[in-house]
Structure formats: C-alpha cells, structure tokens
Backbone bond lengths (Angstrom), bond angles and torsions (degrees), N, CA, C in turn:
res aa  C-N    CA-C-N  psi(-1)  N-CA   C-N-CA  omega(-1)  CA-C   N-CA-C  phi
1 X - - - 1.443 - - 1.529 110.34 -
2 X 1.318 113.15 -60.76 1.481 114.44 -170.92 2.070 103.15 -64.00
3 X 1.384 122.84 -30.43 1.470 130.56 -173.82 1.677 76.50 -79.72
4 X 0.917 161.55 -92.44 1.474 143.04 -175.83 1.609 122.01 7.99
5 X 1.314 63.97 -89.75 1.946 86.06 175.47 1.402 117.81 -28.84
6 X 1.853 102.57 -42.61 1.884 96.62 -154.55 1.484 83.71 -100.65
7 X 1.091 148.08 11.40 1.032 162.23 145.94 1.757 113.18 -37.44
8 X 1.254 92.92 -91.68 1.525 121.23 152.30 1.483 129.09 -46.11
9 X 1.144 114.47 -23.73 1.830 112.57 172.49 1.521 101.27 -79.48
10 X 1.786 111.62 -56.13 1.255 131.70 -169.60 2.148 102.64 -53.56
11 X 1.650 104.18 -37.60 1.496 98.18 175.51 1.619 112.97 -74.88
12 X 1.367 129.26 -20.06 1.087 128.08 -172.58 1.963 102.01 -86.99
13 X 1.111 123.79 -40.91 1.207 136.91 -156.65 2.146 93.11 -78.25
14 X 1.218 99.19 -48.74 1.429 91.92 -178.16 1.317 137.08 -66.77
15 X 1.497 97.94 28.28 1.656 130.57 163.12 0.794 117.85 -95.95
16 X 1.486 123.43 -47.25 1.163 130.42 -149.00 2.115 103.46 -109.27
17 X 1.039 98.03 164.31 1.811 116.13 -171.88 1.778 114.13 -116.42
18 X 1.407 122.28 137.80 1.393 95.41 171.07 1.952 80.97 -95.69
19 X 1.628 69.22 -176.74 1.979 102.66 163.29 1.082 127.45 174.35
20 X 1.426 122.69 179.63 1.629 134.67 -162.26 1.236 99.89 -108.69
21 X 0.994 117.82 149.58 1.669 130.87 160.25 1.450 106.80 -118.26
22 X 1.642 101.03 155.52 1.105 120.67 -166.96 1.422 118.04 -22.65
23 X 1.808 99.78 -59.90 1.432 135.51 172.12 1.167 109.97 -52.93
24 X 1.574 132.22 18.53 1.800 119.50 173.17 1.237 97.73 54.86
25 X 1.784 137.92 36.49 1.719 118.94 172.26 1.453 88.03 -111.77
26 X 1.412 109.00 157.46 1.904 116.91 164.74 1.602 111.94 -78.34
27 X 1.152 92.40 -175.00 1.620 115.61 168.27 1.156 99.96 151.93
28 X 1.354 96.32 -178.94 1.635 119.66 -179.09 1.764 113.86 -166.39
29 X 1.551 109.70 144.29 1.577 113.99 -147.73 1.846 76.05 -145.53
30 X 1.516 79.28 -152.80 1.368 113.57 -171.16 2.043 93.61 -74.70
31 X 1.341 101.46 151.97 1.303 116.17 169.35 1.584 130.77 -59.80
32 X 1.828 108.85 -47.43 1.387 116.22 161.97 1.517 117.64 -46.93
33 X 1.452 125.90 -17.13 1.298 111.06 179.10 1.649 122.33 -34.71
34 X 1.733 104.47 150.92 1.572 94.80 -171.60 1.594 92.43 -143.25
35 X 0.892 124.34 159.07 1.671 132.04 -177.70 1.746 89.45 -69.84
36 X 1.551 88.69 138.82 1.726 85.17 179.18 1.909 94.68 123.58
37 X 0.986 101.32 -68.65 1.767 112.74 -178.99 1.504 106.71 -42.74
38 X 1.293 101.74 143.25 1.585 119.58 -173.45 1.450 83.81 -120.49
39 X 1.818 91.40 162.57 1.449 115.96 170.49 1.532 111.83 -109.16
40 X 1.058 121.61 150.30 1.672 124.61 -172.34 1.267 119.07 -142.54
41 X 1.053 105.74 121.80 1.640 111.86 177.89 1.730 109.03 -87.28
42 X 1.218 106.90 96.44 1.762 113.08 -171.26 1.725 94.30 -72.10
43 X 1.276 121.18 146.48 1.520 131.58 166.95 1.769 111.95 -61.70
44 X 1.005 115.06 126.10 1.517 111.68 -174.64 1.901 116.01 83.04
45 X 1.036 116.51 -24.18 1.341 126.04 173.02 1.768 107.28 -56.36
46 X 0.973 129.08 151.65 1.555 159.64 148.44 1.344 133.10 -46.30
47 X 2.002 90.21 -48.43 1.431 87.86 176.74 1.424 103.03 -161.00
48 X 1.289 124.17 165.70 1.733 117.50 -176.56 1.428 112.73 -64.63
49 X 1.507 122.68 150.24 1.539 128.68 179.80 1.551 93.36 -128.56
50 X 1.310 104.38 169.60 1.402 131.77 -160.00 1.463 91.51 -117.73
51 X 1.254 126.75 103.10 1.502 118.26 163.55 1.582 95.75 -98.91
52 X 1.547 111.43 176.02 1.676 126.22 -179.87 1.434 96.27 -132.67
53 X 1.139 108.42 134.77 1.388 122.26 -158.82 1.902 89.11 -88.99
54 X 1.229 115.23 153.30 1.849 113.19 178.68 1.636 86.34 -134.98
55 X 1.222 78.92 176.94 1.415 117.45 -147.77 2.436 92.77 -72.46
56 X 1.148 93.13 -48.01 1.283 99.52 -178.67 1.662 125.99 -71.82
57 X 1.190 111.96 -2.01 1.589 138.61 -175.50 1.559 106.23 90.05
58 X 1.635 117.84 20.65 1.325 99.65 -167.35 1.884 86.16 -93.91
59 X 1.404 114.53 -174.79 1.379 131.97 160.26 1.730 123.94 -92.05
60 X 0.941 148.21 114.45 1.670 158.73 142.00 2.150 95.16 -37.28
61 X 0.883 117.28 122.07 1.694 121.80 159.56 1.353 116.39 -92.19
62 X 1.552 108.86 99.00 1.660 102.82 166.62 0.951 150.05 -49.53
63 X 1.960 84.00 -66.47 1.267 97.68 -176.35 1.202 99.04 168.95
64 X 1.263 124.61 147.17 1.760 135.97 136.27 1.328 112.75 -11.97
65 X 1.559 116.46 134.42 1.627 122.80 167.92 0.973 130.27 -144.36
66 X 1.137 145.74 158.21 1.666 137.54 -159.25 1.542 96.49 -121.76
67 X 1.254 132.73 100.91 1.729 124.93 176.68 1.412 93.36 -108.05
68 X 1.571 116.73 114.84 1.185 107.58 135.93 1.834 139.97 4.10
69 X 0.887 131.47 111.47 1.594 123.27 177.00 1.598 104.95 54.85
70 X 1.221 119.88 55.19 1.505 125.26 173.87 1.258 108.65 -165.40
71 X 1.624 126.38 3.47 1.854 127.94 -162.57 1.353 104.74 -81.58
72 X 1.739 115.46 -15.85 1.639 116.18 -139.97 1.637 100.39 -125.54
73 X 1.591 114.67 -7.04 1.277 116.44 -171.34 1.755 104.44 117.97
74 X 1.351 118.12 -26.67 1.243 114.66 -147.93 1.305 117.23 -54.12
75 X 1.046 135.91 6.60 1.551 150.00 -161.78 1.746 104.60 -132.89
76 X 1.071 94.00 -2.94 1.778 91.04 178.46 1.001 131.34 -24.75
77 X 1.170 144.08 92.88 2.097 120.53 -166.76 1.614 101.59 -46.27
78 X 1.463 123.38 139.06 0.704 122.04 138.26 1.578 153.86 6.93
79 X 1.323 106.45 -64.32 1.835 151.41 -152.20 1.933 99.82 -113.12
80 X 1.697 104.29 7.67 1.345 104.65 -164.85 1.312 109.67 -43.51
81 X 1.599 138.65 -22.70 1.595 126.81 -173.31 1.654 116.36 -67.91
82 X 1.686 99.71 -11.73 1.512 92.61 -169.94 1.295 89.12 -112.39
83 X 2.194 127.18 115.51 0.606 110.33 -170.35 1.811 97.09 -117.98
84 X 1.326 106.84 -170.65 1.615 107.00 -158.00 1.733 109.84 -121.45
85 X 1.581 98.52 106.61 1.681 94.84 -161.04 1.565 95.10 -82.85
86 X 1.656 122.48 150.03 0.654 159.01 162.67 1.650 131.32 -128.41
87 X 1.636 107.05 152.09 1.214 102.65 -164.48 1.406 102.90 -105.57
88 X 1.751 154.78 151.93 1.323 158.94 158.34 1.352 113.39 -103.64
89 X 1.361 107.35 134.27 1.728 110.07 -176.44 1.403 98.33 -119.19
C-alpha cells in the first residue's frame, strides 16, 4: 500500500516543478515554468495559476500552482472589486 502511494505521488509530481518567487515564498506548478511567469489569482478560481506574460500583452495559461501563503485568499488585493481584464492565448 504505502510502495503504491509513493509510486503514485512520485508519477503525479514528475510534472510538476518547485520555485521561488520574487518574495522568497515557495510553490510548485507545472515543470515548463520559466523566470518571467507571474502568479495570478483568477476571480472565482480555487487556486493561483501561473500565466506567461507574451510579447503582445496577451497571457500563455500554464497552469495551476500551489504558493505557500496564497491557497486561502491571503494575498487578496485589497481593491478586489476592481478587477483586471486580461486576454489568454
């Protein structure tokens, strides 16, 4: 059971990447991550995603991410009613 498990964490995990943010906080996402990528708290979303900023002002969608001290809202802006449209390609 437990040789299962680490089996199975180790197949799920070998997608995924940790990393640092600017702010010295952890997490870990998708593997393609690249220096440059922001984290985003989408409205209605669950949990922070990693968009990649392009060249044209649009957004790239990574992926889902787990940041440390960010899963629960805790970083909320403030000003949350004014929110910031963006486009994803």
């Amino acid at each position: 059971m437990l040789q299962q498990a680490l089996v199975s964490t180790m197949h799920v995990n070998a997608s995924r990447r940790l990393f640092l943010t600017k702010a010295s906080t952890f997490g870990i996402s998708h593997n393609t991550l690249k220096v440059g990528d922001e984290i985003w708290l989408l409205a209605g979303a669950k949990t922070p995603f990693v968009l990649r900023p392009r060249q044209d002002g649009t957004y790239e969608l990574i992926g889902e991410a787990y940041v440390d001290g960010l899963m629960f809202g805790e970083l909320w802006p403030e000003d949350e009613d004014v929110p910031v449209d963006i486009t994803l390609t």
